[in-house]
BADO-68365 format. One line per 10 residues: number of its first residue (from 1); their letters; for each residue x, z negated, y of N, C-alpha, C, O, CB. Coordinates in steps of 0.001 Angstrom, whole numbers, plus 524288, in hexadecimal, padded with zeros to 5 digits. Atoms other than C-alpha are relative to their C-alpha. Glycine has a CB too. Layout:
N
NUM	A	X,Z,Y,X,Z,Y,X,Z,Y,X,Z,Y,X,Z,Y; ...
END
This chain:
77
1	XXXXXXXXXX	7FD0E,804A0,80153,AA39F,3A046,51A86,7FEA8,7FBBD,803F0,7FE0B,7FCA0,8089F,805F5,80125,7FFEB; 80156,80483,7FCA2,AA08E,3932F,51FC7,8040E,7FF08,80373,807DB,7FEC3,80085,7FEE2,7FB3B,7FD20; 7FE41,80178,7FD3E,AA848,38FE2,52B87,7FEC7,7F9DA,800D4,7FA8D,7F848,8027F,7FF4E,80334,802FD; 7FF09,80490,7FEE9,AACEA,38162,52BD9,8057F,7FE56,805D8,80A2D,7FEC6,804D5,80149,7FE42,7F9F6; 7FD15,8015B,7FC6C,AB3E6,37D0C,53963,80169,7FB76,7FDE3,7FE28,7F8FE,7FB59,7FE0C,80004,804DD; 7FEEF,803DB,80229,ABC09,3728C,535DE,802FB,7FCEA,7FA8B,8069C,7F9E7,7F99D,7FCDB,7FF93,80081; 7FEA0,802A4,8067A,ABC3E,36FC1,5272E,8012F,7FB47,8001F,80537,7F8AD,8006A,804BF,80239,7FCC2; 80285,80807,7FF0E,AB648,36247,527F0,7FDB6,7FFD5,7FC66,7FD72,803DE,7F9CC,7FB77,7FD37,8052A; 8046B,80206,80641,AAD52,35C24,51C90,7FC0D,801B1,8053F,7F939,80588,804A3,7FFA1,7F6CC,7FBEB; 804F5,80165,7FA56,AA451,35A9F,52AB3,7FEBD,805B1,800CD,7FA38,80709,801C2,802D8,7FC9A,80741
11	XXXXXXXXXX	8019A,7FABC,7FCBC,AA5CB,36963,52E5E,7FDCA,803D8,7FACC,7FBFD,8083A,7FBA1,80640,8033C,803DA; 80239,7FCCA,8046A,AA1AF,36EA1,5206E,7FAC6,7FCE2,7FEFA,7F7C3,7FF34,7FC09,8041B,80069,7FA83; 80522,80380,8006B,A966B,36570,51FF9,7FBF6,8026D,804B9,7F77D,803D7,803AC,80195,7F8D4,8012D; 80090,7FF91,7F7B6,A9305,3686F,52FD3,7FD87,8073F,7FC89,7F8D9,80852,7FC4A,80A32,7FFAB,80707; 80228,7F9A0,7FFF3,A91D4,37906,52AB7,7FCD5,80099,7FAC1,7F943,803CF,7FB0F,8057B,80503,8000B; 802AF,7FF65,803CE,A8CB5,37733,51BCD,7FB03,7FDA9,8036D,7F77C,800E8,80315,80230,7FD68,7FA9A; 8040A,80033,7FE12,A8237,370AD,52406,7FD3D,803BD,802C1,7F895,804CF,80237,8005C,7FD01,801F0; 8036C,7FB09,7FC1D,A7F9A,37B96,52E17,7FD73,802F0,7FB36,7F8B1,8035B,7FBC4,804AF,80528,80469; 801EC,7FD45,8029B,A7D4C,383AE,5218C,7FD5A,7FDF9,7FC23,7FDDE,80073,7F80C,802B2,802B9,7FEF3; 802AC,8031B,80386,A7583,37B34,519F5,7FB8F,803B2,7FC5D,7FB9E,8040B,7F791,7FD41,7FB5A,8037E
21	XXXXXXXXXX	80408,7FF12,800E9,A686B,38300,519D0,80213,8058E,7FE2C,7FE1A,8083E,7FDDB,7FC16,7FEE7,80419; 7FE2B,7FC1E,80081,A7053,38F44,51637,800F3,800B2,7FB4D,801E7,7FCE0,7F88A,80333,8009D,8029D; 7FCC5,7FFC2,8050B,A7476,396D2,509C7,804B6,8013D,80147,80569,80309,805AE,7FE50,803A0,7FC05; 7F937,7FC0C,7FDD8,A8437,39B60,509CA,80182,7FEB1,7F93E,7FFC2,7FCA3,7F543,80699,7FBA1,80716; 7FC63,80141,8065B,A8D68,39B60,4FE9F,80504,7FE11,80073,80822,7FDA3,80416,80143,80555,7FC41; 7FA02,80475,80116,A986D,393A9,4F843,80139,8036F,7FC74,7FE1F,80565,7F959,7FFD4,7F8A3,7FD6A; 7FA8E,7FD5E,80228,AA3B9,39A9E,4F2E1,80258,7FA70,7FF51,8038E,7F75E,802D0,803E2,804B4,80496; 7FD36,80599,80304,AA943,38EC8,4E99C,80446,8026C,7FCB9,803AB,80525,7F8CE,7FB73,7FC12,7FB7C; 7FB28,7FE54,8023A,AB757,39144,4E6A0,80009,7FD27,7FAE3,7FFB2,7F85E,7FB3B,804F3,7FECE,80391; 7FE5B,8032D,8045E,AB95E,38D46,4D87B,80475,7FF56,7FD17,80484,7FD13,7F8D9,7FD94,800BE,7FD25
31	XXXXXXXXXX	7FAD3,80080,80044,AC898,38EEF,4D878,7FEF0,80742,7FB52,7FBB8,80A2F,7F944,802E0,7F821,7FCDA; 7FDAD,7FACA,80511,AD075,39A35,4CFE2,7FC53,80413,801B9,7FA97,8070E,7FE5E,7FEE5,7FE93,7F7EB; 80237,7FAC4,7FE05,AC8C9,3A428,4D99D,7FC13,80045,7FBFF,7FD69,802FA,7F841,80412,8054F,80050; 804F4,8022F,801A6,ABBAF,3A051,4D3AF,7FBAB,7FD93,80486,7FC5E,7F90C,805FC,8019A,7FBAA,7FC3D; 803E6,80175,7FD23,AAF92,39F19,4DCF6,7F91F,8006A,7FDE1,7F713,802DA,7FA46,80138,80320,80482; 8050F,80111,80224,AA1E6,39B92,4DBFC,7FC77,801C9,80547,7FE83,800BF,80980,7FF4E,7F951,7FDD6; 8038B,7FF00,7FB15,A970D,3A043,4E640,7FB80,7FDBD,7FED6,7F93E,7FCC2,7FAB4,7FEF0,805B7,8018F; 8055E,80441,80201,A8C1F,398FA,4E83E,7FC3E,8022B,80612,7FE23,80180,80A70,80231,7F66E,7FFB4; 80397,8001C,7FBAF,A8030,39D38,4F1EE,7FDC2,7F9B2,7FFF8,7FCBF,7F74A,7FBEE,7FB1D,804CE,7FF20; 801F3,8056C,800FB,A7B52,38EDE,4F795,7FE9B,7FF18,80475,7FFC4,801B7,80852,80363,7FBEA,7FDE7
41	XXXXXXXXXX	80209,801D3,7FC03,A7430,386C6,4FFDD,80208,7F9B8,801AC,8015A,7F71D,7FDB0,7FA77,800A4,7FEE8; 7FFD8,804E9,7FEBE,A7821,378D6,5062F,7FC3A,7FD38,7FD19,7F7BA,7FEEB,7FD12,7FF7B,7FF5A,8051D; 8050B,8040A,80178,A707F,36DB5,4FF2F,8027E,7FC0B,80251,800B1,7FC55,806C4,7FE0D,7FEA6,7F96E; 7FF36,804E4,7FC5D,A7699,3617B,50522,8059A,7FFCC,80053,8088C,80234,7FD62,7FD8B,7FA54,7FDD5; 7FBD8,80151,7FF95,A81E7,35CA1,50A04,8018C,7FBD8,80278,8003A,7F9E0,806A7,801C0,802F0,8012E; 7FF3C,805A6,7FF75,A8926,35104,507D8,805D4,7FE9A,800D7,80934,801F4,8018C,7FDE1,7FD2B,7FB1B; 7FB57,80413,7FBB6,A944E,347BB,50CE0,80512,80363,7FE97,808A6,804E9,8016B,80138,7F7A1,7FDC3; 7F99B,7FD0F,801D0,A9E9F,34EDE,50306,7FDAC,80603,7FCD7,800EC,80937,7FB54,804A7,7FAC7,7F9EC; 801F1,7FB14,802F8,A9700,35A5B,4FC7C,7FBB6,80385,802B4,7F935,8014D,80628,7FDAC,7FE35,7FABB; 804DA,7FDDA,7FF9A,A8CD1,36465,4FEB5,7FD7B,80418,7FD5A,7FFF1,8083A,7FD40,7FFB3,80112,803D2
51	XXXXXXXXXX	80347,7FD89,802F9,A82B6,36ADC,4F6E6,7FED5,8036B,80131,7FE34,8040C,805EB,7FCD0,7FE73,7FEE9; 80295,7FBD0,7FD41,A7DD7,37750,4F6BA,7FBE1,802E5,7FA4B,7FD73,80219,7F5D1,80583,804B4,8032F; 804A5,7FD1C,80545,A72CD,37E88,4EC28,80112,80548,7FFFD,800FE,80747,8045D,7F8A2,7FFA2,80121; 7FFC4,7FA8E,801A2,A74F7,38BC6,4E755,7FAB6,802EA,80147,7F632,801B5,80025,8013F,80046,7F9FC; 8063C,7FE8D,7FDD0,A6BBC,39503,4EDF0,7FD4F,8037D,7FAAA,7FF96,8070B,7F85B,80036,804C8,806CA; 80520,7FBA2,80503,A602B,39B74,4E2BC,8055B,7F9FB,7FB5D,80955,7FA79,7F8B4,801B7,80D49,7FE8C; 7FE7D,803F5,804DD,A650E,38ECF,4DA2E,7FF60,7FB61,800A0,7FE8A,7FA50,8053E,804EB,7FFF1,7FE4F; 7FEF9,801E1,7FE6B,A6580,38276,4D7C5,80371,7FAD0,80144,80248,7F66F,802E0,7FDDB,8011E,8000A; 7F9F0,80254,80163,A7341,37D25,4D65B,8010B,7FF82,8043E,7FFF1,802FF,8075D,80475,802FF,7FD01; 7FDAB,8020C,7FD0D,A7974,37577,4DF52,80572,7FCD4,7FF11,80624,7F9BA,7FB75,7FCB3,7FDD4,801A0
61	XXXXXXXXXX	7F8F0,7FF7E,8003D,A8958,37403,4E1B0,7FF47,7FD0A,8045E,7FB9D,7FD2E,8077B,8042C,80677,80091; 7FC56,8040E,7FBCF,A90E8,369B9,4EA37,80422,802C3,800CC,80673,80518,7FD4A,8020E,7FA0D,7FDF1; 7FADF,7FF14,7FDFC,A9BFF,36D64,4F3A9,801C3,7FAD2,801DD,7FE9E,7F731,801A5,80027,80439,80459; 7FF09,8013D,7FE4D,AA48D,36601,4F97C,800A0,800A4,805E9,7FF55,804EE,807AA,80177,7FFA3,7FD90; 7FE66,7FC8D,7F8FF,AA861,366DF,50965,806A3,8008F,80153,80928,80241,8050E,7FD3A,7FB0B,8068B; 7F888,7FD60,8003A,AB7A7,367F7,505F5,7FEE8,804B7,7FC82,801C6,8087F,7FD4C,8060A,7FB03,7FC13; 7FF99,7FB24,800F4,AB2EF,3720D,4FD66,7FF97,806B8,80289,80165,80AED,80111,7FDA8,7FF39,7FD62; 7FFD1,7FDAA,7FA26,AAED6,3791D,50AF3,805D4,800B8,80216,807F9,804A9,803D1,7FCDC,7FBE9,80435; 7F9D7,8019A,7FAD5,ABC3C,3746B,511A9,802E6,80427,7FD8E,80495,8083B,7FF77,8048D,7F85E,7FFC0; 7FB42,7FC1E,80059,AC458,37964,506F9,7FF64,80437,7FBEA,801CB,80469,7F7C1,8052D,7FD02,7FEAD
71	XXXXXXX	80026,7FC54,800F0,ABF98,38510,503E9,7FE10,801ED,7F953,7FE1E,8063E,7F734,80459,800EB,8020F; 8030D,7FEEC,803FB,AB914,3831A,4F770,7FD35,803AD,7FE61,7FD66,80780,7FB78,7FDDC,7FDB4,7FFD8; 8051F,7FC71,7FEFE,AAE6F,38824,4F988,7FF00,80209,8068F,7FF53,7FF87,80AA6,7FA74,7FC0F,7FE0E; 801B0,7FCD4,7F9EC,AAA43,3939F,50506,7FB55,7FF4B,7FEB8,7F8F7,7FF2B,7FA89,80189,806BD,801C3; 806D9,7FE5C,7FF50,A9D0E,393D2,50B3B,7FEAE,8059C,8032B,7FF68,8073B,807A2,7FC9F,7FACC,80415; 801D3,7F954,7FAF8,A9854,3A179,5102F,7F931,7FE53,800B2,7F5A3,7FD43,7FDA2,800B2,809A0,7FB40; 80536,8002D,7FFFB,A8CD5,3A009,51627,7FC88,80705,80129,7F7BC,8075A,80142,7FEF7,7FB38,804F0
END
């Protein structure tokens, strides 16, 4: 699980960066105990969102960085 000190927009930006060049996965809560797993890689990241590509694909999904804060979505790396 990603460790965020803080829970800042700045401090989820600050560690999705350290792991940029990395694969990990997103566990995307989709309510009513419904989840989605996604193996992925960083593709960019911007002022309010950040991208990431599905690894062996090539679909690409937007998060948010409150979706980080509040628990939306987990990252295990």
């Amino acid at each position: 699980m990603l460790d965020i000190q803080g829970r800042r927009v700045i401090d989820v930006k600050r560690k999705l960066n350290e792991i940029r060049d990395k694969d990990f996965t997103i566990e995307y809560n989709l309510g009513r105990n419904k989840y989605e797993k996604y193996r992925v890689r960083i593709k960019e990241l911007y002022s309010n969102v950040f991208t990431v590509s599905l690894v062996d694909s090539d679909i690409i999904k937007s998060f948010s960085y409150s979706d980080v804060i509040t628990s939306l979505i987990h990252i295990d790396l």
